[in-house]
N, C-alpha and C positions, 0 to 999 in steps of 0.2 A: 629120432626124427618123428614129426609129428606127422601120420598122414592127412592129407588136403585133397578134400574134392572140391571142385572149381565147373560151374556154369558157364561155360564161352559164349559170348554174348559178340553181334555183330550189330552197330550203331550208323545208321547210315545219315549224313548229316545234309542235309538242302539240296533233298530230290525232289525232282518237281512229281514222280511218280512211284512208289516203292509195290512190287510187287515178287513175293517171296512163292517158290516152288521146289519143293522137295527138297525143302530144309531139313537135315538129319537131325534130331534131337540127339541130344538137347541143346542143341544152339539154339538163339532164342536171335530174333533180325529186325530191330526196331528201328522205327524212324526216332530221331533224337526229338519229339517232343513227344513222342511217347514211353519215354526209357525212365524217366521218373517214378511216374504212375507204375509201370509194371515188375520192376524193380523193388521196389516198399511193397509191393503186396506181395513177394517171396518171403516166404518162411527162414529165418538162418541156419546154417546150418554145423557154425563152429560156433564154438562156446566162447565167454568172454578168455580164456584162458589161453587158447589155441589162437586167438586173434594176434593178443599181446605176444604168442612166441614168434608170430607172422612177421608182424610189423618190424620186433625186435632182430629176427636174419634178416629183412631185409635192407635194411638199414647198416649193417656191415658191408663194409667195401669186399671182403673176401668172397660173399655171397655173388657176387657180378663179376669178379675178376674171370677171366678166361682158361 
C-alpha cells in the first residue's frame, strides 16, 4: 500500500457571500474562482510514481465495490 496524504479542500460554488471562521486546517474553503489560482500554487506532494499507482487502484471496479 502506498501511503497518501490528501488536502481536503471545500469549493463553495455561486455564493453571493463566502465568509470562512474557524476553518480547521488544513482544509482549505474557496470560492470556485478562486480554486485555480490557489491550487497551482501548492507544492506536490506525491511523486510521478505514486500518482500512476493512484490512478491505477482507482480505476479497478474492486477498489469501489462495497
Amino acid at each position: 500500500m502506498v501511503p497518501s496524504f490528501v488536502r481536503p479542500v471545500i469549493s463553495v460554488v455561486h455564493a453571493a457571500k463566502l465568509t470562512v471562521k474557524g476553518a480547521n486546517p488544513p482544509v482549505l474553503v474557496l470560492a470556485v474562482e478562486h480554486i485555480d489560482r490557489v491550487l497551482s500554487g501548492l507544492s506536490p506532494v506525491l511523486s510521478p510514481d505514486q500518482v500512476a499507482h493512484m490512478y491505477g487502484v482507482a480505476r479497478q471496479a474492486h477498489t469501489w465495490a462495497g
